[in-house]
VOVEXPA-67272 format. One record per residue (C-alpha): x, y, z; residue in one letter. Coordinates in steps of 0.5 Angstrom, whole numbers, plus 2048, in hexadecimal, padded with zeros to 3 digits. Layout:
REM VOVEXPA-67272
XYZa ...
***
This chain:
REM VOVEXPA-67272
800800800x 8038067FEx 80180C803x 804811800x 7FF8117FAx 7FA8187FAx 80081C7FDx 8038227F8x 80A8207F9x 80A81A7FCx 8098167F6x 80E8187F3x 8138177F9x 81080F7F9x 81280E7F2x 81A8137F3x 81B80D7F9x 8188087F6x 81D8097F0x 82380A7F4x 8218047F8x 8227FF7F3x 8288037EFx 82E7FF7EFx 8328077F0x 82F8097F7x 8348087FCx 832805802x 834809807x 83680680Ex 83380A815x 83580981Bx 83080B821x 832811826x 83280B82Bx 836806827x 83B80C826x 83B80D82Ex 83C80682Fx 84180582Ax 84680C82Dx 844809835x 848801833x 84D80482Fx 84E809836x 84E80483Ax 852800835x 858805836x 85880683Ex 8587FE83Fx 85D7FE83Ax 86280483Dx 860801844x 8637FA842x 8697FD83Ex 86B800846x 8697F9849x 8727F684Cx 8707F084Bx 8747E9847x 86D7E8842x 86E7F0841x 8757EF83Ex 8737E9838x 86C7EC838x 86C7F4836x 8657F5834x 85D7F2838x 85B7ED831x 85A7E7833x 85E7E2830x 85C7DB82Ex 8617D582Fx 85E7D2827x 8607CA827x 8627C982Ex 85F7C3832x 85D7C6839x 8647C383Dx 8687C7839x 8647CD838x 8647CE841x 86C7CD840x 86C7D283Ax 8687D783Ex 86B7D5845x 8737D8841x 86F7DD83Fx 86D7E0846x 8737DE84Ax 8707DA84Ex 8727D284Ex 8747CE852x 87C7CD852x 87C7D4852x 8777D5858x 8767CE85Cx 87B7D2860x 8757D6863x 8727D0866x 8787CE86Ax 8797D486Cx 8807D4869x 8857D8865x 8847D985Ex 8877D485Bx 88E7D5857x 8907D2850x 8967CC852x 8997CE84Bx 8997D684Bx 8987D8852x 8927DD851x 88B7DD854x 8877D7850x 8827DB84Cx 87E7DA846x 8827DE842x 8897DB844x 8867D4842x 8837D683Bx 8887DC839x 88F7DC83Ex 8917D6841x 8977D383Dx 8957CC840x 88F7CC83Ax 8927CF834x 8937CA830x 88C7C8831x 88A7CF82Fx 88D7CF829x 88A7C8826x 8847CB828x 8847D2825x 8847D682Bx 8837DD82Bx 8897E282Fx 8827E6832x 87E7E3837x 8787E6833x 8787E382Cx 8797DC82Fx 8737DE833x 8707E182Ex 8687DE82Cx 86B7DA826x 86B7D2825x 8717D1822x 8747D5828x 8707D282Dx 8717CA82Ax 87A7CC82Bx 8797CE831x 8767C8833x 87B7C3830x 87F7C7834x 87D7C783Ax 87B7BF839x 8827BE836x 8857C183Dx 8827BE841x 87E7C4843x 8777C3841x 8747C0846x 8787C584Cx 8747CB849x 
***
């Protein structure tokens, strides 16, 4: 039913928007509503302030991981997966059972330095040639990196050091 019948103009008008409806040389134009806009501004807001809050963060997870996205461990069964993210954060257990037991940090025998994450996977001389079969970056932050080739090296390493189940 066409409303516009019997109105000066409007008929005009219904057969102008009609044409221009089924042209294939109309541009659609794309509208975003005030309250789309407003939500839009408010998230990348808020996106920016979690990120400057997470940038001034001093934590080990801070140091490989410079930015909030989630990163997804692809192709990784659930065991290596924790043991990826457990090195990611800092937090394994030959690194931190000392804790528990309320002792000392514990010191690498080949290297007399404290036992850390990064020692084990970037310093320590005692894993150097397992580091290099495996193609193991010199930065802790692309060893770590959300990738699964990087993530599968890793894991080679740590099973061939006799590492994997002391994380």
């Amino acid at each position: 039913m066409n409303l516009h019948c019997g109105i000066d103009g409007n008929e005009l008008a219904y057969q102008e928007a009609s044409k221009a409806a089924s042209s294939t040389d109309t541009h659609i134009l794309n509208f975003s509503t005030y309250t789309d806009l407003k939500k839009k501004l408010i998230q990348i807001i808020l996106f920016h302030k979690w990120q400057n809050h997470w940038t001034k963060q001093n934590t080990k997870l801070n140091t490989i991981k410079n930015n909030k996205k989630i990163w997804r461990n692809p192709g990784l069964n659930r065991k290596d997966e924790t043991i990826i993210n457990h090195l990611r954060i800092g937090h394994t257990f030959a690194t931190h059972n000392y804790l528990m037991a309320r002792k000392d940090p514990p010191i690498c025998e080949t290297c007399g330095v404290e036992f850390t994450v990064k020692h084990i996977i970037i310093d320590c001389s005692k894993y150097a040639d397992s580091r290099s079969k495996h193609s193991i970056p010199y930065q802790l932050s692309e060893a770590l990196q959300p990738d699964l080739q990087s993530n599968i090296n890793i894991v080679n390493f740590l099973k061939e050091t006799k590492l994997y189940n002391l994380i």
